[in-house]
N, C-alpha and C positions, 0 to 999 in steps of 0.2 A: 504494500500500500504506500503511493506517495505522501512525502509528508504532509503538505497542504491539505489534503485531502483528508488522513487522519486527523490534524488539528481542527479544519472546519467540522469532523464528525465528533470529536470531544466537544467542540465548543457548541452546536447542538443536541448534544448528549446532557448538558449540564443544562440547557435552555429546556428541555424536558423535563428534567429532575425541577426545574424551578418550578414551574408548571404544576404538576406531580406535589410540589408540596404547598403551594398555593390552596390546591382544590383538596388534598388532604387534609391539610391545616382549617379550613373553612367550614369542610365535614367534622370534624374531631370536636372542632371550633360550637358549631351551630346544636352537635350532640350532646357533649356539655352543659349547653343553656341550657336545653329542654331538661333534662337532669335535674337540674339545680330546681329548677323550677316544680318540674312532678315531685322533690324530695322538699318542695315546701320556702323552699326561698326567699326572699322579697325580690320582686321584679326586679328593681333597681340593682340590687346585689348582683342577680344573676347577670341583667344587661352589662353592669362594669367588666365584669368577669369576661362575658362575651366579647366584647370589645380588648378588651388586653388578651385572651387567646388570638383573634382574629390579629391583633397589633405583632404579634412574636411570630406567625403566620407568614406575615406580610416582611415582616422583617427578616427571615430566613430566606425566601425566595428571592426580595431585592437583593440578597450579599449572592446567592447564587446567580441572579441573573448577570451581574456585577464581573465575576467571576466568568462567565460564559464572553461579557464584552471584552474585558479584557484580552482572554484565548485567540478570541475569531480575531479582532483589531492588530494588536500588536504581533501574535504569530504569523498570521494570514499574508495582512498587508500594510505593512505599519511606514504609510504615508505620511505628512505631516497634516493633514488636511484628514483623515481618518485618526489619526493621533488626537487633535484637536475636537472630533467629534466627541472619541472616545472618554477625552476630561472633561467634557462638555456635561455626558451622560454619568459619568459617574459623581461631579457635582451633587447633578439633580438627583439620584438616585442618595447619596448621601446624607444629604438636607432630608430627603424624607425617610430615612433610619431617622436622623438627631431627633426627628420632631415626633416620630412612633413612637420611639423610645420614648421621649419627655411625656407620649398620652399613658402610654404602656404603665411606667414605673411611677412617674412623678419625678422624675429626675432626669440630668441630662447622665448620658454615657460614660461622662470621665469622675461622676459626680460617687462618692462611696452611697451604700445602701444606707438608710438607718442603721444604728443598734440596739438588738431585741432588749428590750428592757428601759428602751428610753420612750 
């Protein structure tokens, strides 16, 4: 197998795995609520909940999709003008981890968790 060819088939191999855990994550995700809720809940609880699963969901398949830009761009054909797209794309894909993250936790990324007890 040439290599271009391996690399564009890794770099859509990972663009399926995003995919793949996207609609898993969303399943698992929307399973959960209902759960919570047949075991009695408050809405509200359960919808937080909902929304921070769906948040770490969304936030694993942007670091894979990420991932997949990377492979295909700079393996493939790493142009200055495809280079450019590619920090373009991973900007924006970054800004929306910081700000999942920030709905997700309560916190930003670099920020430590609470400690139990405070």
């Amino acid at each position: 197998m040439e290599r271009e060819s391996f690399v564009a088939s890794a770099a859509h191999g990972v663009e399926v795995a995003a995919v793949v855990v996207l609609l898993l994550g969303a399943l698992l995700a929307g399973g959960a609520f209902a759960r919570r809720l047949v075991r009695g809940a408050a809405f509200e609880h359960a919808y937080h909940a909902l929304r921070a699963d769906l948040g770490r969901a969304i936030l694993l398949g942007l670091e894979l999709l990420v991932i997949a830009d990377i492979i295909g761009t700079v393996a493939v054909s790493p142009t200055v003008s495809n280079l450019a797209v590619l920090a373009l794309i991973v900007a924006i894909r970054t800004f929306l981890s910081f700000a999942l993250e920030l709905d997700v936790s309560g916190r930003w990324p670099w920020q430590r968790p609470p400690e139990a007890g405070r």
